[in-house]
C-alpha positions in Angstrom: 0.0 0.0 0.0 1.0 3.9 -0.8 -0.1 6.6 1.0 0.0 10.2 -1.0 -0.6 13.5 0.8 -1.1 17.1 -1.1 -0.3 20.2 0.1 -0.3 23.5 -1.5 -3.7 24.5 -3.3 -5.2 27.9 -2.3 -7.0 30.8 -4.1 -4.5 32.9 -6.8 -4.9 35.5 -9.3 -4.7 35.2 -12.9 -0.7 35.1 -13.7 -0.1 34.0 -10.6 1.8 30.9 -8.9 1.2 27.9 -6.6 3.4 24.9 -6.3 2.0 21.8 -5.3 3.5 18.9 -3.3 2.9 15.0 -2.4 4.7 13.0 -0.1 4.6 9.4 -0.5 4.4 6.6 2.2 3.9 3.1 2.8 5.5 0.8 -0.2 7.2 4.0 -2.1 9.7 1.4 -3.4 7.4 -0.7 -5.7 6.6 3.2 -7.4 7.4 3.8 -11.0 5.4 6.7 -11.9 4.2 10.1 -9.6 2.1 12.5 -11.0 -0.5 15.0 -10.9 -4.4 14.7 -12.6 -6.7 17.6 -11.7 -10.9 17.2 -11.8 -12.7 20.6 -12.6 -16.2 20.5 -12.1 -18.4 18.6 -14.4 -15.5 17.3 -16.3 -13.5 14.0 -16.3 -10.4 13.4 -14.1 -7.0 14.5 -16.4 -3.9 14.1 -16.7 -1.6 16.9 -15.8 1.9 15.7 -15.7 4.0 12.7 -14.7 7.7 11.6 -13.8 8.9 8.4 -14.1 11.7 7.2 -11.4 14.0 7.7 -14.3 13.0 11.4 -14.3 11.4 11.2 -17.8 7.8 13.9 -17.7 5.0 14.2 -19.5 2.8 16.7 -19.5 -1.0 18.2 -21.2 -1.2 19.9 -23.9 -2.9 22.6 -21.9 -0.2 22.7 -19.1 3.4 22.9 -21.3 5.6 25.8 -20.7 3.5 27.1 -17.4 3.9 24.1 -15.1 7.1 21.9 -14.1 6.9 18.6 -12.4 9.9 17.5 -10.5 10.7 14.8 -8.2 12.7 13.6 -4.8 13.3 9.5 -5.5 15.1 9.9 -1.9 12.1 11.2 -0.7 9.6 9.6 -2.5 8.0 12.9 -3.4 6.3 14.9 -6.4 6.0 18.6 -6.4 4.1 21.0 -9.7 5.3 24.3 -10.2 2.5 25.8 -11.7 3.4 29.7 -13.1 0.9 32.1 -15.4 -2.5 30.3 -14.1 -5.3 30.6 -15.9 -9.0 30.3 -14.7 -9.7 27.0 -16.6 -6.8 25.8 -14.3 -9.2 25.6 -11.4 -9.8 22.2 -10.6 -9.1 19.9 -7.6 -5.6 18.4 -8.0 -5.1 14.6 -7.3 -1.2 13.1 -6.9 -0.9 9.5 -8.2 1.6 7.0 -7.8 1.7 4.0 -10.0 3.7 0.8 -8.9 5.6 -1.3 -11.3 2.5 -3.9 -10.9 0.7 -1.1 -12.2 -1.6 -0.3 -9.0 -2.6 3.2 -8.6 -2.7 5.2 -5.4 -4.6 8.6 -5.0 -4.2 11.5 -2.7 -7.2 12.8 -1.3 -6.9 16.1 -3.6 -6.0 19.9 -3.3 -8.0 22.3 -4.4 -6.6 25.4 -6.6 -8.9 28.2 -7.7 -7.6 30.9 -10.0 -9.5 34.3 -10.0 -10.0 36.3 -13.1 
């Protein structure tokens, strides 16, 4: 079992900045993949962006060149630099971890709301 806590979210203004973090417990060493999905209202759960344990990213179409994803192997932790927010970037941000048996973990979420 992995445990995953956010922390982070708030209220910003257009333009503005928030990073997010998740710290990982339990069985971090069977993770592969952390990453960040985000759940606006009345929409499906996306994918924001991902690392790999190998540091290799991926990221939305919506999110590249505003938000960096980085990670701490040692400390089995994700963080999301997230920089020139929109308002369609309010959502309710999950971390997942993925093991190499390709269980997935969920935070409990962290909400981010970007006034316009």
């Amino acid at each position: 079992q992995v445990q995953l806590v956010e922390s982070g979210g708030g209220l910003v203004q257009a333009g503005g900045s928030l990073r997010l973090s998740c710290a990982a417990s339990g069985s971090t060493f069977s993770i592969n993949t952390m990453g960040w999905y985000r759940q606006a209202p009345g929409k499906p759960r996306e994918l924001v962006a991902a690392i790999t344990s190998g540091g290799s990213t991926n990221y939305a179409d919506s999110v590249k060149g505003r938000f960096t994803i980085s990670g701490d192997n040692a400390r089995k932790a994700v963080y999301l630099q997230m920089n020139s927010l929109k308002s369609e970037d309010t959502a309710i941000y999950y971390c997942n971890a993925r093991t190499r048996n390709l269980n997935a973990y969920w935070g409990q979420g962290t909400q981010v709301t970007v006034s316009s």
